[in-house]
N, C-alpha and C positions, 0 to 999 in steps of 0.2 A: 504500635509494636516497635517505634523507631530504637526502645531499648534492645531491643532482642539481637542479638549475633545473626547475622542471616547462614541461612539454606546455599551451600555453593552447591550450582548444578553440573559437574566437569563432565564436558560432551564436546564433540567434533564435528558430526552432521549437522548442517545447518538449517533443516527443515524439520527432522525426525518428531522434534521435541516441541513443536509450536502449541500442539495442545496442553504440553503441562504447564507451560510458560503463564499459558494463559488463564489456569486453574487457578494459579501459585497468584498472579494479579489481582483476579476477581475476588480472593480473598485477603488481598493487599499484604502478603505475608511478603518480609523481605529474604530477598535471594541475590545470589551473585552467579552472571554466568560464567564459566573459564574456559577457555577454551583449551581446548587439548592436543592442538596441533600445532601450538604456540606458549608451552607455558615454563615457568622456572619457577624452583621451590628451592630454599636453601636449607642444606640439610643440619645446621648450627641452631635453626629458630628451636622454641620448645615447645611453643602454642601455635594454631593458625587463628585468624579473626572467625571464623565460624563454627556455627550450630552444630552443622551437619554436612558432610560434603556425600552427593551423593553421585556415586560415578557412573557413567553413561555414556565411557568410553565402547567404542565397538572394533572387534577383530579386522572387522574390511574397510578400515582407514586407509589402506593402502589402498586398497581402487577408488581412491580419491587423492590421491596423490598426495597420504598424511601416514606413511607408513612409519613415519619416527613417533608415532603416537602410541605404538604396541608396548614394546618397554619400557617407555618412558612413563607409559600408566603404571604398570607394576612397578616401577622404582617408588612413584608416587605414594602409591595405597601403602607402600612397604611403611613409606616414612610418617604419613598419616597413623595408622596403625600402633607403629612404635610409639607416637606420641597420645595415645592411647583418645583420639579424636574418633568419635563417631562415623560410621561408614557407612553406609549402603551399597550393597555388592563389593562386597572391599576384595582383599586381596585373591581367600579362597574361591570365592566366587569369578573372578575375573580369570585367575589361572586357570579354574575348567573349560573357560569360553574359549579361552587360546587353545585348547588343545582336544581336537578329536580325540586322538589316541589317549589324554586321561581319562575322557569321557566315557572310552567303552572301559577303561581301568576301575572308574567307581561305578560303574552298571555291574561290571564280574564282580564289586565286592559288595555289592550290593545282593546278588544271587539273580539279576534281574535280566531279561533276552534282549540281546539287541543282534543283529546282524553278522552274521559270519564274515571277519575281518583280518588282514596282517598288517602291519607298520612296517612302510621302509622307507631309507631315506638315499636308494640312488634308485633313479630308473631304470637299470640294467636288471632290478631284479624282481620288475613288475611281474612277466609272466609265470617267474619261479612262484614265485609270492601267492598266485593266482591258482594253484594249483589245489584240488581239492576243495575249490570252489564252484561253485554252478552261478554258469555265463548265463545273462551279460554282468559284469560287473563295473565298478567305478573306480575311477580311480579319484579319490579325495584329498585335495590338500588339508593338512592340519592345519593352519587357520585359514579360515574361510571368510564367510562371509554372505549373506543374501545370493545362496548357490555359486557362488565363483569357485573356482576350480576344481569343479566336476564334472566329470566326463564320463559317458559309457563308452564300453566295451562290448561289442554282443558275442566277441569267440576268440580262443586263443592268439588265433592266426592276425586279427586287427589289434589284440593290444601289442604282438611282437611287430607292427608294423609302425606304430604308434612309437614305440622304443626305439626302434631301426632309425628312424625319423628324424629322432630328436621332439618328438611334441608330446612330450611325456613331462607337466611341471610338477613339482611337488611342491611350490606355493614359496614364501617369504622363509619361513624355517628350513625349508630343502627335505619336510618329511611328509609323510602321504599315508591316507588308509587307499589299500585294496578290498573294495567290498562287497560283498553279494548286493546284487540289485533285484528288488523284490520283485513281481508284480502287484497293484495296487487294489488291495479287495475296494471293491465301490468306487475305484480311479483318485481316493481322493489318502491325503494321510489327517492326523489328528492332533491340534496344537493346545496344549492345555496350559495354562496362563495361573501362574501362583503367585501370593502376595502372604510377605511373611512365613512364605514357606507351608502356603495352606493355597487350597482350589479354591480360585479366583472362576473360571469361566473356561469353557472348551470350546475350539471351533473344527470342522472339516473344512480342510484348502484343495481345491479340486484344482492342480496344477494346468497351466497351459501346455498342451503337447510338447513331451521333450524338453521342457524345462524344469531345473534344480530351483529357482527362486521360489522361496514359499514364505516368504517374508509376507505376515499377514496386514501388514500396513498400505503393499502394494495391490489388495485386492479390488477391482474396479466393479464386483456386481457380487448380487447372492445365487443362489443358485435359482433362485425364480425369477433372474432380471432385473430383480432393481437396482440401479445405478447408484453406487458408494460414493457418500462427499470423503473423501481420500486426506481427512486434513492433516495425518502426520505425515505427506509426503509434500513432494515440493510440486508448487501449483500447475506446471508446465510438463509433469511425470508423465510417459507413454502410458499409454492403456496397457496391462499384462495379459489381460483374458484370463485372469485367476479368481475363480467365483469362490464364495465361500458360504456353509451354514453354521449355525449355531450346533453342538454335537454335547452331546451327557454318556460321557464315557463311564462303565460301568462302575461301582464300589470299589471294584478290588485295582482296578488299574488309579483311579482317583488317591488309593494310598498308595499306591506303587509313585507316584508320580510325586506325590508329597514329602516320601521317604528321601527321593532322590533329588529335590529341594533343598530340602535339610540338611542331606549329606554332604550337599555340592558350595555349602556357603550360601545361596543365594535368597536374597531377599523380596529381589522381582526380576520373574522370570518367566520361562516358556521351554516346555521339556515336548519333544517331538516324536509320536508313533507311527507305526505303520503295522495294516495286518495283511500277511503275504497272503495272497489270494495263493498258493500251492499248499498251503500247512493249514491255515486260519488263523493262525499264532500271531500275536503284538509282537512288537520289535521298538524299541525306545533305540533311536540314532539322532540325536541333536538332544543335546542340554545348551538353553539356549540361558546366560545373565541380562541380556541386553531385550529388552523385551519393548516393540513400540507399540502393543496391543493394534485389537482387527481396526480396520478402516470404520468409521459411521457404528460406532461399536453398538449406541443404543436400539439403529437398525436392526443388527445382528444377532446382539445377545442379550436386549432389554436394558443396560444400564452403560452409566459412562467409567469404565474404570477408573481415567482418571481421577475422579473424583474421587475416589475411595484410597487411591495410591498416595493424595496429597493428604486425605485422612493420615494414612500410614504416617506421611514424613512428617507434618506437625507432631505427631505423639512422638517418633524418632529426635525430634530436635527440639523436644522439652516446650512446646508452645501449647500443646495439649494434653490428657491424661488419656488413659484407653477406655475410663468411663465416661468421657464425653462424650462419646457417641462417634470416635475415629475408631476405622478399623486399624486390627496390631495383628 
C-alpha cells in the first residue's frame, strides 16, 4: 500500500489511542500521527499529503497542560475542510464537543429532553441563574472534559457561598451551564457509542461515588467483578471504581441518539443519558465527538470496536469499498 496517501491521526493524549494504532498496524495500512499540541499548517498550501485526517483532538487538553490545542483544532478542520480534504469529525462535529451550551442548543432543535439548564458566563449570576431549578444542581463548565469542572451544589445558600468565595470557575471560555442534577434511576447513566452516525453498542457506567468522570475508557471492572485490561489508558492509570455493563437501550431512544449523531456532524461518537429516578424520563446531557470506546470492550460488549471503526476509516480513505465487508 506504500502507494496510498496515508491516514493522518491528529490527537494529543498520548495513551488514549494505542489501540487504534495498533489496528491501523496489524493491518499494515499507512498512517501518520500529528500531534496536536504541537503543530503548524500553512494556510497558502492547496492539498495536504493525505488520505484522510481523522481528528482526535479532545476538549480537556487543557488539563494536560495543551490548552492551545482548542482553537488551534478548529482553525485546522476549518482549513482542512475548505481545501475540500476528507475529515472525520471535522469541524461541525468538533464545535459541538466544545460547547455544552450548543449541545443543549441542538437537543431543543432537535425536540429531544435533556436537563433543566441556564448559560452564564460571570459567576455573580450562579444563584440568579439557579432559580426555578430543583437543588442540588451543577455547575458546569462549557468545555470540559473526563468530568472536570463539575461541581454540585445541594442548596441555594452553598452555591451563594461558593460565589462569595470566589470558587465558582466557569472553565477556559469563562462560560458555564447551571443544571439540574438528576438522581440516577439504577445509580448508573447510559453511553451509547455511534459509528457513522448509526448504533454502534451501549453500555451502563455506574459512576464512583460523587464523581462527574464517566469516561468509559477509565472503567476498572464490570459490574460482576471482573477486572478490565484498560488498554486505552495509560498503563500506570489509578483505579476509578467505575464498573460498567453492556446496556440495549430501547428502539426509540437508539433513533433518538442516531438522529442526534447525524445532526451533530459526527462520525464517531458517544451521546450520554440519564433517567431521573424522580420523573423516569431520559435526559441526553453530553454529546460526546471524541469517543475512546469501554475498556476490554470484547469483555463487555462481545466485539472489538476498533476493529469495525478502522473498517469505517479504510472505506473513508478510499483503500476499501463499503462492499468489502468494512462497515460505513
Amino acid at each position: 500500500m506504500s502507494e496510498l496517501r496515508p491516514i493522518a491521526v491528529y490527537h494529543e493524549h498520548p495513551d488514549w489511542f494505542r489501540p487504534l494504532f495498533a489496528e491501523l498496524d496489524a493491518r499494515g495500512l499507512p498512517y501518520e500521527r500529528l500531534d496536536a499540541a504541537s503543530h503548524v499548517f500553512d494556510p497558502s498550501e492547496t492539498e495536504v499529503p493525505y488520505s484522510l485526517v481523522f481528528n482526535r483532538a479532545s476538549p480537556s487538553a487543557y488539563l494536560r497542560g495543551h490548552a492551545q490545542t482548542t482553537f488551534h483544532t478548529l482553525h485546522y478542520l476549518r482549513h482542512l475542510e475548505s481545501l475540500g480534504v476528507p475529515v472525520v469529525n471535522g469541524v461541525q462535529a468538533y464545535a459541538n464537543e466544545l460547547s455544552k451550551a450548543t449541545q443543549l442548543d441542538l437537543l431543543r432543535s432537535l425536540g429531544l429532553p435533556f436537563p433543566k439548564s441556564r448559560v452564564i458566563n460571570n459567576p455573580a449570576q450562579a444563584v440568579t441563574a439557579a432559580e426555578g431549578l430543583r437543588y442540588p444542581v451543577l455547575v458546569k463548565a462549557n468545555v470540559g472534559g473526563s468530568g472536570a469542572g463539575i461541581v454540585k451544589y445541594d442548596s441555594p445558600d452553598a452555591l451563594q457561598a461558593a460565589v462569595s468565595a470566589g470558587t465558582v470557575d466557569l472553565g477556559v471560555d469563562g462560560t458555564a451551564l447551571v443544571q439540574e442534577a438528576a438522581p440516577l434511576r439504577g445509580g448508573h447513566i447510559t453511553r451509547v457509542e455511534t459509528l457513522n452516525g448509526r448504533f454502534l453498542y451501549a453500555i451502563n457506567v455506574y459512576p464512583a461515588v460523587g464523581s462527574f468522570d464517566l469516561c468509559p475508557a477509565d472503567a476498572c471492572q464490570t459490574t460482576n467483578g471482573v477486572e478490565l485490561v484498560r488498554g486505552a489508558c495509560a498503563v500506570d492509570a489509578p483505579k476509578t471504581g467505575m464498573r460498567v455493563e453492556r446496556a440495549d437501550p430501547p428502539a426509540h431512544i437508539i433513533a433518538q441518539v442516531e438522529r442526534i449523531s447525524q445532526a451533530a456532524g459526527i462520525d464517531v461518537g458517544g451521546i450520554e443519558y440519564l433517567v431521573d429516578d424522580r420523573d423516569g424520563q431520559h435526559y441526553f446531557y453530553d454529546v460526546n465527538a471524541l469517543s475512546n470506546f469501554v475498556a476490554d470492550a470484547v469483555n463487555v460488549v462481545g466485539f472489538d470496536p476498533f476493529a469495525k471503526l478502522v473498517d469505517y476509516l479504510e472505506v473513508r480513505a478510499g483503500f476499501a469499498t463499503a462492499n468489502s465487508g468494512a462497515s460505513v
